[in-house]
MDTraj code that builds the backbone (N, CA, C; nanometers):
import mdtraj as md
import numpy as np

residues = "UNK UNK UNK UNK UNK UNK UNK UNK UNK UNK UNK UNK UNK UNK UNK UNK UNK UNK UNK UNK UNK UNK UNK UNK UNK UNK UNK UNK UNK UNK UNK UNK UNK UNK UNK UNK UNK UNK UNK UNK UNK UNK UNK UNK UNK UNK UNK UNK UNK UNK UNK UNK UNK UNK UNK UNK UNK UNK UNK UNK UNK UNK UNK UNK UNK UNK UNK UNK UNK UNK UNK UNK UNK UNK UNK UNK".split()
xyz = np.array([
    [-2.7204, -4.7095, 1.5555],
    [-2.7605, -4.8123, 1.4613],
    [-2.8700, -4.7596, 1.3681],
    [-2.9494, -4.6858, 1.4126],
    [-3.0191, -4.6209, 1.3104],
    [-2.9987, -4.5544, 1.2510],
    [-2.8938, -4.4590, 1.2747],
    [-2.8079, -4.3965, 1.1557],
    [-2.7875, -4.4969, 1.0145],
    [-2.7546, -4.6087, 1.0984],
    [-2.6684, -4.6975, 0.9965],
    [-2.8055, -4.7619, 0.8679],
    [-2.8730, -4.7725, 0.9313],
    [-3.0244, -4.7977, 0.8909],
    [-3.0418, -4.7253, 0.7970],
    [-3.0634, -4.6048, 0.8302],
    [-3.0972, -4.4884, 0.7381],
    [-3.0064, -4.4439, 0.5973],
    [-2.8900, -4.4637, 0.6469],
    [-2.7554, -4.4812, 0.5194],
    [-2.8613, -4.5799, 0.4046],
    [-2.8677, -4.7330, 0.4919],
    [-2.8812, -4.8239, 0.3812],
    [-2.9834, -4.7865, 0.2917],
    [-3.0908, -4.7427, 0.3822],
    [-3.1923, -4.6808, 0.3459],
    [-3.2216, -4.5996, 0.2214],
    [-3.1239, -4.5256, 0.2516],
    [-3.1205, -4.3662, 0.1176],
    [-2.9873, -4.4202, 0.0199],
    [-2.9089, -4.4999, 0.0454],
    [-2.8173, -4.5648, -0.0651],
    [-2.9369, -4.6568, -0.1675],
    [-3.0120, -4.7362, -0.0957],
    [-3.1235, -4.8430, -0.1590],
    [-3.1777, -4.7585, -0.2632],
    [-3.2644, -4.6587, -0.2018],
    [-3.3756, -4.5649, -0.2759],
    [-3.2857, -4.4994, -0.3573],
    [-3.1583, -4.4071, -0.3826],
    [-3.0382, -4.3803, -0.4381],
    [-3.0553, -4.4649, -0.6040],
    [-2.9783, -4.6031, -0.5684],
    [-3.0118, -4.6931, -0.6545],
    [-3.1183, -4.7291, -0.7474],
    [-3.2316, -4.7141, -0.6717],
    [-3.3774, -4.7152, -0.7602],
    [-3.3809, -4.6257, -0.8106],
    [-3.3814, -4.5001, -0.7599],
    [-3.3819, -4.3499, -0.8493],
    [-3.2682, -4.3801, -0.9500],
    [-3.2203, -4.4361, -0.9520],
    [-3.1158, -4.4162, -1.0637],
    [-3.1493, -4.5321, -1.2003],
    [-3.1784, -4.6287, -1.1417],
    [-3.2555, -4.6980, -1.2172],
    [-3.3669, -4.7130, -1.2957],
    [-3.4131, -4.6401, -1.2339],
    [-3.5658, -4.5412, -1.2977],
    [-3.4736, -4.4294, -1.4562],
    [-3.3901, -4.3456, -1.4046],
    [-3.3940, -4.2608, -1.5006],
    [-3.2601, -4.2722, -1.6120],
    [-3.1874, -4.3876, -1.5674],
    [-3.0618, -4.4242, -1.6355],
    [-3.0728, -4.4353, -1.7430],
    [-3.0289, -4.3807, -1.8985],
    [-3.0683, -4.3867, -2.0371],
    [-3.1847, -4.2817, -2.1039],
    [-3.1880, -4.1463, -1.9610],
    [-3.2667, -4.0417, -2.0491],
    [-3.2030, -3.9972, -2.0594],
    [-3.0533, -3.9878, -2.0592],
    [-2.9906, -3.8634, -2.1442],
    [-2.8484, -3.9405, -2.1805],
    [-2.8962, -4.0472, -2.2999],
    [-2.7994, -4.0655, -2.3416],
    [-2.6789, -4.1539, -2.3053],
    [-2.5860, -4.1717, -2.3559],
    [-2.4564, -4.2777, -2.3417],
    [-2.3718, -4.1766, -2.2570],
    [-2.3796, -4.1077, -2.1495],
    [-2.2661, -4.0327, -2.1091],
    [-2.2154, -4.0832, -1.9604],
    [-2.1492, -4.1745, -2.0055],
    [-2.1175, -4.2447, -1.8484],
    [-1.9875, -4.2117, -1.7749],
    [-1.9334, -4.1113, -1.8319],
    [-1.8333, -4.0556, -1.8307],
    [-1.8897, -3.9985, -1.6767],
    [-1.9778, -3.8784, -1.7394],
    [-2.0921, -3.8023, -1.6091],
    [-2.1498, -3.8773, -1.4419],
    [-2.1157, -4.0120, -1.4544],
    [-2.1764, -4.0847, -1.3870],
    [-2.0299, -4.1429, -1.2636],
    [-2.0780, -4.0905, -1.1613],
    [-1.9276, -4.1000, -1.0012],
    [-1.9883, -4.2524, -0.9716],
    [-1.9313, -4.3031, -0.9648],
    [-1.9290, -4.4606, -0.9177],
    [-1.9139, -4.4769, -0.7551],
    [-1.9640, -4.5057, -0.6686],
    [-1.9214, -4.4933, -0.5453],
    [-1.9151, -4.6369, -0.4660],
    [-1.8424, -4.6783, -0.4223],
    [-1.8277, -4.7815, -0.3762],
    [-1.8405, -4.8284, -0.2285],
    [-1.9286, -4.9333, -0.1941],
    [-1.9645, -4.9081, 0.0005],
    [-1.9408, -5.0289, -0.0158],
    [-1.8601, -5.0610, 0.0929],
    [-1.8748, -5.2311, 0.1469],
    [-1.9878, -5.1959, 0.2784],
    [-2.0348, -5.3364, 0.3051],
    [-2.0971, -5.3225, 0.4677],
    [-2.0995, -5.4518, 0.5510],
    [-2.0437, -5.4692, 0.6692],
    [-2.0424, -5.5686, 0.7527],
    [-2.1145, -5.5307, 0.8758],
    [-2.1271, -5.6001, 0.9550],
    [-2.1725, -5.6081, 1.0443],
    [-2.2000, -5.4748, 1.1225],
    [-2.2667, -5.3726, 1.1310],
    [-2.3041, -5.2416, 1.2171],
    [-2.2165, -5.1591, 1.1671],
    [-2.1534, -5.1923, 1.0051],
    [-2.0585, -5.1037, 0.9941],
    [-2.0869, -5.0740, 0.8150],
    [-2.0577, -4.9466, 0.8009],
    [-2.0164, -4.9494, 0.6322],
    [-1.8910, -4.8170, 0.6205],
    [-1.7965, -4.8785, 0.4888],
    [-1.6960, -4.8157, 0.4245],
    [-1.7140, -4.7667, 0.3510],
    [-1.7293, -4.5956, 0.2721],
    [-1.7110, -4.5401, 0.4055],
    [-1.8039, -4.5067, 0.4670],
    [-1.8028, -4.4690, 0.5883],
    [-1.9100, -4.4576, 0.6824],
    [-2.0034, -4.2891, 0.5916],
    [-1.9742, -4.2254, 0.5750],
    [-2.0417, -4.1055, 0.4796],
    [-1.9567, -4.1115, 0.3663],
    [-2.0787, -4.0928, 0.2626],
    [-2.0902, -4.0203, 0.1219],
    [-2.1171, -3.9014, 0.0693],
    [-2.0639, -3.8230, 0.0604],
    [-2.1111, -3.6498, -0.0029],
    [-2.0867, -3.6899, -0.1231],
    [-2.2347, -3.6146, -0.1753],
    [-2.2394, -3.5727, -0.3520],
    [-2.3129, -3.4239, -0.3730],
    [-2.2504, -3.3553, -0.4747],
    [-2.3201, -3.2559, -0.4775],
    [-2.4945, -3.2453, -0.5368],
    [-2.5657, -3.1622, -0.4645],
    [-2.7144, -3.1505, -0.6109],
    [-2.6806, -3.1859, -0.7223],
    [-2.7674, -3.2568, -0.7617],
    [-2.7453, -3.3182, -0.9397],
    [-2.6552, -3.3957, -0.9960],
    [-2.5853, -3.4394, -0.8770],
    [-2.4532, -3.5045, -0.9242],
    [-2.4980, -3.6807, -0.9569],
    [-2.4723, -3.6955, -1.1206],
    [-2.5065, -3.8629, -1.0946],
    [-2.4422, -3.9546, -1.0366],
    [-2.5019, -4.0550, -1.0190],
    [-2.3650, -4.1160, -0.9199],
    [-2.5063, -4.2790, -0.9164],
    [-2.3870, -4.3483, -0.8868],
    [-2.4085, -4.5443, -0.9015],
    [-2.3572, -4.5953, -0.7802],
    [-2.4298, -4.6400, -0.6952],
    [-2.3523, -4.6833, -0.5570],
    [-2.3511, -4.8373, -0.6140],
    [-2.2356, -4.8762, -0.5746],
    [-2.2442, -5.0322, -0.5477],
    [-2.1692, -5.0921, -0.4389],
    [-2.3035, -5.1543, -0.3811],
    [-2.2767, -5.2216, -0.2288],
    [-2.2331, -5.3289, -0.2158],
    [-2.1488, -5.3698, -0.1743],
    [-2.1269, -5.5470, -0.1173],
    [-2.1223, -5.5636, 0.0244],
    [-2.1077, -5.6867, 0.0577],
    [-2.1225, -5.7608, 0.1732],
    [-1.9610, -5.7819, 0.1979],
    [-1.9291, -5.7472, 0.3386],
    [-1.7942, -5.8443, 0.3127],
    [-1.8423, -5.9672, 0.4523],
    [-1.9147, -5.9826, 0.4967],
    [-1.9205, -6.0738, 0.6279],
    [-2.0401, -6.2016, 0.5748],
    [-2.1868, -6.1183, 0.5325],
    [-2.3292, -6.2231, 0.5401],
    [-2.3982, -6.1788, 0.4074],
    [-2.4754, -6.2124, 0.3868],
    [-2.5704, -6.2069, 0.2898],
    [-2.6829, -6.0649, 0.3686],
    [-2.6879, -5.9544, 0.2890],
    [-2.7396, -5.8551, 0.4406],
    [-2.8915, -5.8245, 0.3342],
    [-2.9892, -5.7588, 0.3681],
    [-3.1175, -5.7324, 0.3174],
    [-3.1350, -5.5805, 0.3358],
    [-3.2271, -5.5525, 0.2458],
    [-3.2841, -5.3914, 0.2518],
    [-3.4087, -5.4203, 0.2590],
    [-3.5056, -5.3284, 0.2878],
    [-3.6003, -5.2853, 0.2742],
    [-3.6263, -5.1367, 0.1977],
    [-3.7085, -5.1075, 0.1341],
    [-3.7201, -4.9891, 0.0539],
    [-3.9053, -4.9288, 0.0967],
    [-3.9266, -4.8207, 0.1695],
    [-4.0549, -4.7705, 0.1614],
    [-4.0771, -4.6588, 0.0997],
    [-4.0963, -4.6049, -0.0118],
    [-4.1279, -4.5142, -0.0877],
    [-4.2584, -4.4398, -0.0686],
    [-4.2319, -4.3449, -0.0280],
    [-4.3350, -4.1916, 0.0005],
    [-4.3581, -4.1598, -0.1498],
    [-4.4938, -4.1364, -0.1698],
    [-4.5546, -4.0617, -0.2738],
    [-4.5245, -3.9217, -0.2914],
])
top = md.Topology()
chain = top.add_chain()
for i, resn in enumerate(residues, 1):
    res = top.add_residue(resn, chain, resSeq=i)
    for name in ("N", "CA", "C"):
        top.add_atom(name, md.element.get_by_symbol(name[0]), res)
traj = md.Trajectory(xyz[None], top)
């Protein structure tokens, strides 16, 4: 389960980093891998994501069971 934790974890922070720098280089959304996670209950689809270094990429998460929460703690 803490695996599973840790996924949500670095998908969350993922998201913010991307949000932070989305529109410094331009309209090229072409460049940009879309990745798609559902997550239910102790579970997410798919269970791993590989991307290469530097690779941009947009996760978008849904729920298929509850309304689920993150937490985000960011290291300096």
């Amino acid at each position: 389960m803490r695996t599973r934790w840790s996924l949500v974890g670095i998908a969350c922070l993922a998201m913010a980093t991307l949000g932070r720098t989305q529109g410094t280089e331009g309209n090229d959304a072409a460049a940009v891998k879309v990745i798609e996670i559902s997550a239910k209950k102790y579970e997410f689809t798919p269970a791993e994501v590989r991307v290469k270094k530097g690779e941009r990429v947009q996760l978008k998460v849904h729920s298929v069971d509850t309304t689920h929460g993150a937490k985000l703690i960011l290291y300096p």
